[in-house]
C-alpha positions as a printed Julia matrix, in Angstrom:
167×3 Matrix{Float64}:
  -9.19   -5.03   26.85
 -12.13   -4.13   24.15
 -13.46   -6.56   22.4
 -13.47   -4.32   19.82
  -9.62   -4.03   19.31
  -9.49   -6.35   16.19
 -12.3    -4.45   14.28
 -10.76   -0.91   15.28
  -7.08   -2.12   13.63
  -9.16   -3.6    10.68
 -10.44    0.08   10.4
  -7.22    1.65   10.52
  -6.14   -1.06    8.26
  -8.56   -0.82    5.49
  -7.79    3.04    5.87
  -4.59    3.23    5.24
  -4.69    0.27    2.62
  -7.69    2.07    0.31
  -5.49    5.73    0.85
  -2.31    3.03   -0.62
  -4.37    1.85   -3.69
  -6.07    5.23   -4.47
  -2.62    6.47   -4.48
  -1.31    4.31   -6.82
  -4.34    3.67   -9.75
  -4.02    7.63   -9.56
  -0.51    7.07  -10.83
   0.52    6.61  -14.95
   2.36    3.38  -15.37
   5.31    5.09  -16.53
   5.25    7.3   -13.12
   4.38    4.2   -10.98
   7.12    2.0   -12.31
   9.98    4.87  -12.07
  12.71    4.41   -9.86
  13.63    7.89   -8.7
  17.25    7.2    -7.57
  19.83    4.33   -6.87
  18.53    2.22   -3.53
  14.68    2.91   -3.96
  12.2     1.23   -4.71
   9.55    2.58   -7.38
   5.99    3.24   -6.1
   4.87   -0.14   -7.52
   7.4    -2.16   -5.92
   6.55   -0.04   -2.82
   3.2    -1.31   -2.94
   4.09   -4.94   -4.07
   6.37   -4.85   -0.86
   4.02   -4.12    1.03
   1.73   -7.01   -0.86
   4.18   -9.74    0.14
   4.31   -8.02    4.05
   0.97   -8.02    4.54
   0.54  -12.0     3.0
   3.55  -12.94    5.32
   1.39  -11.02    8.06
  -1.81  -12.66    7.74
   0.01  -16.41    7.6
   1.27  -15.34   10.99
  -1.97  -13.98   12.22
  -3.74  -16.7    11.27
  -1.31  -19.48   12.61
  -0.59  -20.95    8.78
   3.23  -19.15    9.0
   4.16  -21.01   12.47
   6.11  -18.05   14.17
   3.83  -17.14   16.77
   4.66  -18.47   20.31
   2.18  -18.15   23.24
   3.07  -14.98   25.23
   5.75  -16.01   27.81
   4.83  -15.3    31.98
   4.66  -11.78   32.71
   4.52  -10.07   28.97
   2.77   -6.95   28.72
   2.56   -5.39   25.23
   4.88   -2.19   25.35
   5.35   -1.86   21.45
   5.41    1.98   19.86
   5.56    2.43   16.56
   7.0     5.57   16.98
  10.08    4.01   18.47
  11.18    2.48   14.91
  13.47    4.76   12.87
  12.41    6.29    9.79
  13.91    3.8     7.51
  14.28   -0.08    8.24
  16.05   -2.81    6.47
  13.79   -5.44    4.96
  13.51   -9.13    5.29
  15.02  -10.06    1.62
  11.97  -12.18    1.83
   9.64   -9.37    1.58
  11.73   -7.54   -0.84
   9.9    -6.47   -3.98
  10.92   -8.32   -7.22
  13.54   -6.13   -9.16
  10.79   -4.58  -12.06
   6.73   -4.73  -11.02
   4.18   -3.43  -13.27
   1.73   -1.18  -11.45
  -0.95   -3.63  -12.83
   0.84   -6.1   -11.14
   1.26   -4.2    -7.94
  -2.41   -3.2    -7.75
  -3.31   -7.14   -8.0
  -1.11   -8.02   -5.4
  -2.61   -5.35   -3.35
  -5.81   -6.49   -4.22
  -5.05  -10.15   -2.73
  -3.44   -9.45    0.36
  -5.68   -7.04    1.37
  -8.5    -9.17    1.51
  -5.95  -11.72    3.43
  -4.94   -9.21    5.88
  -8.67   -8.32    6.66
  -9.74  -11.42    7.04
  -6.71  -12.58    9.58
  -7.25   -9.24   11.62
 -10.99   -9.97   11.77
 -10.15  -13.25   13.02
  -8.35  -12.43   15.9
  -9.76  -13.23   19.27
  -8.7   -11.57   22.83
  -6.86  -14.49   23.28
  -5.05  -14.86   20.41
  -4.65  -11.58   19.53
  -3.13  -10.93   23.21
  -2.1   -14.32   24.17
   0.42  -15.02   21.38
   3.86  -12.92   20.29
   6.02  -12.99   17.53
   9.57  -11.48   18.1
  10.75   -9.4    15.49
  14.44   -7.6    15.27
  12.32   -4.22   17.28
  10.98   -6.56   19.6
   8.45   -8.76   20.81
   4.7    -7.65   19.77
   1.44   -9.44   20.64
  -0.38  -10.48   17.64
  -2.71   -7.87   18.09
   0.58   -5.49   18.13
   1.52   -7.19   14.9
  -1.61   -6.11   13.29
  -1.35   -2.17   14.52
   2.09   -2.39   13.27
   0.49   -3.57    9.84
  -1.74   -0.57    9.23
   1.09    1.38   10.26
   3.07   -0.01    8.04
   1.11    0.38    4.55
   1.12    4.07    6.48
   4.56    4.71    6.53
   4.98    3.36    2.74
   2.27    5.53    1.25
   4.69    8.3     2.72
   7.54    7.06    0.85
   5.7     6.49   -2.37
   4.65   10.24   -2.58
   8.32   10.95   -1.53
   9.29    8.63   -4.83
   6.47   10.41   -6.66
   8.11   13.96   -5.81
  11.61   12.96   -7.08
  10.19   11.35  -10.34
């Protein structure tokens, strides 16, 4: 295993987290806050979902949210993103509040980002493959919890220019 690992998901991370932001301050207010149907989420609650994902993330990755177990005898880390389906149900925890500003959004993005770096920077080879956290899709390394983060802020920047098309 590269040594490396944690500073190439940081760069995929920081990435797909600037493309997220750009995305967004490039939006009016009035387009960032629109809902565009029943059951979806406006682009700024997209992005203060993904916010209060990537803050619930870093607590993990950095041990202060105790969920992550050490990796049980004979684990191997086996976890594609490409597996998940297109759409997944939420935590209600990580749920976006019901109205978000896109000033608001942008600040929350502005926090956990800088939380999220820091907790993927910090991850060792033996942390980062020598702990798990089990999630309903499985169980993922915390290193596989980090890939799954930039993948993540990813998949949402495709939904908020789906939201942005249907405004």
């Amino acid at each position: 295993m590269s040594p490396d690992r944690a500073a190439s998901i940081l760069a995929r991370y920081h990435a797909a987290h600037h493309l997220l932001v750009s995305t967004l301050r490039d939006l009016s207010s009035e387009a960032a806050e629109h809902e565009p149907a029943a059951e979806c989420w406006s682009p700024a609650q997209i992005g203060c979902h993904v916010a209060i994902t990537d803050e619930w993330v870093a607590g993990v990755l950095l041990g202060t949210t105790a969920m992550a177990q050490p990796a049980p005898p004979g684990f191997a880390e086996s976890f594609n993103p490409r597996s998940l389906p297109d759409r997944l149900k939420t935590f209600p925890s990580l749920e976006p509040p019901a109205v978000v500003s896109l000033e608001a959004a942008l600040e929350r993005l502005r926090t956990s980002g800088q939380h999220m770096a820091k907790a993927i920077a910090s991850l060792t080879p033996e942390r980062g493959s020598g702990y798990c956290v089990k999630l309903p899709f499985g169980m993922l390394s915390l290193f596989e919890l980090a890939e799954f983060s930039a993948g993540h802020v990813t998949r949402h920047i495709g939904q908020v220019e789906r939201a942005i098309a249907h405004a």
